[in-house]
N, C-alpha and C positions, 0 to 999 in steps of 0.2 A: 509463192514467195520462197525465194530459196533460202537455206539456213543459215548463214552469213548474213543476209537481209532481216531476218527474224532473231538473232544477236545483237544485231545493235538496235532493233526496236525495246527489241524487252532490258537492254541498258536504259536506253532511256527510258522508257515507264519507271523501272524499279529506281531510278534515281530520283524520279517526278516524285512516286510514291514515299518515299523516305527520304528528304533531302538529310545529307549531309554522312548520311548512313548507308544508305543503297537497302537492297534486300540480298542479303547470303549468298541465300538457294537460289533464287533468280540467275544470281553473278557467276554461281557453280554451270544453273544450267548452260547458259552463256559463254562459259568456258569450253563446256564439252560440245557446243554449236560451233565455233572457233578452232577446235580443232578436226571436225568433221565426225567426230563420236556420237554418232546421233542414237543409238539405243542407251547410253551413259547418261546423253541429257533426257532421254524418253523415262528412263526409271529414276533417274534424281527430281523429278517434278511427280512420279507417280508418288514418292515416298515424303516428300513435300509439300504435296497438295492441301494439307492443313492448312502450310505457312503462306503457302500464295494464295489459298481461298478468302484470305482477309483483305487483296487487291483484287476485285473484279474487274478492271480492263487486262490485269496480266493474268487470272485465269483464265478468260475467254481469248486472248492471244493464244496462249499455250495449247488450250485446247482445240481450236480450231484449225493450227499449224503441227501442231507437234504429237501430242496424246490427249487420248481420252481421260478427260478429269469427273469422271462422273457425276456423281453428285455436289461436287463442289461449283461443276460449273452449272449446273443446275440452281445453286443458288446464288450465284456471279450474276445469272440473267434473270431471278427474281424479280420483280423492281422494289420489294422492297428491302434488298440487299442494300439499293442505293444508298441509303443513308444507314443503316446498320451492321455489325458483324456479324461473322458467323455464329459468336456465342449467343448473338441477342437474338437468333431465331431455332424455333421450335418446327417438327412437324406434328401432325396433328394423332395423332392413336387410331381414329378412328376413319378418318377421308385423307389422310398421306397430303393434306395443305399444309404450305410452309406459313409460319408464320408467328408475330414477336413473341418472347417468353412472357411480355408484360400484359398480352392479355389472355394468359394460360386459366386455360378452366379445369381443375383436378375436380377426381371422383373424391369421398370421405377419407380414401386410402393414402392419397396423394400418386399415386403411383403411376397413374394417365396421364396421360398430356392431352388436351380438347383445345379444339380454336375456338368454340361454339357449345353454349348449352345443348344447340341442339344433338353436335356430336355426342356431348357425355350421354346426353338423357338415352339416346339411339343405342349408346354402346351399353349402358345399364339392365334396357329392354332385351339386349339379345342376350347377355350373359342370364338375367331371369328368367329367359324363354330358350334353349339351347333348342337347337333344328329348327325351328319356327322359319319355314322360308322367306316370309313374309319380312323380317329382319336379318336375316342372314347375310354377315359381310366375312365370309371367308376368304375369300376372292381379294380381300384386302390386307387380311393377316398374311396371305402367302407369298404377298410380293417385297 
């Protein structure tokens, strides 16, 4: 898809998405697709990607033509993005799954986020037992 092609798709989406209003950043990036500025619109979506992660057909557009949106378009292709925003999803502390705040499972501290008792219980048993390989998820704090 060349980028004049991929300007006037993500006009219309971001019109679809917002009627009456459009989206900004979208219009921005659009603009600098329009006049052939394709690194101007590659960093105005990088610095954006907040505000278009709340449209998942116009993140995965973007993402798949234009730049890498990392983890926003990671959660664009979620499914259950589909009916929720970005705010109403969590990832998990302890296995990196996404998923809603509303079924957040905290330690006493509050200070975890768990999808699953069983993640808090798992992440409790290693902080109790430090080196224990047996429970050992380092390999998940360093990503």
């Amino acid at each position: 898809m060349d980028y004049s092609e991929l300007s006037k798709k993500l006009m219309r989406l971001q019109e679809e998405a917002n009627p009456g209003m459009g989206i900004s950043c979208v219009r921005t990036i659009c603009f600098y697709l329009e006049l052939g500025d394709i690194e101007s619109a590659r960093a105005t979506a990088r610095n954006e990607g907040d505000k278009i992660s709340r449209y998942p057909k116009i993140t995965i557009m973007i993402h798949e033509n234009l730049v890498d949106l990392g983890r926003y378009y990671q959660y664009a292709k979620h499914p259950l993005f589909l009916d929720r925003t970005l705010e109403e999803l969590e990832t998990c502390d302890m296995c990196l799954k996404v998923f809603p705040k509303k079924d957040r499972v905290t330690t006493h501290d509050g200070l975890f986020r768990f999808c699953s008792n069983e993640c808090a219980e798992k992440d409790t048993k290693e902080r109790e037992n430090p080196g224990n390989p047996d429970l050992s998820t380092d390999w998940v704090r360093q990503m």
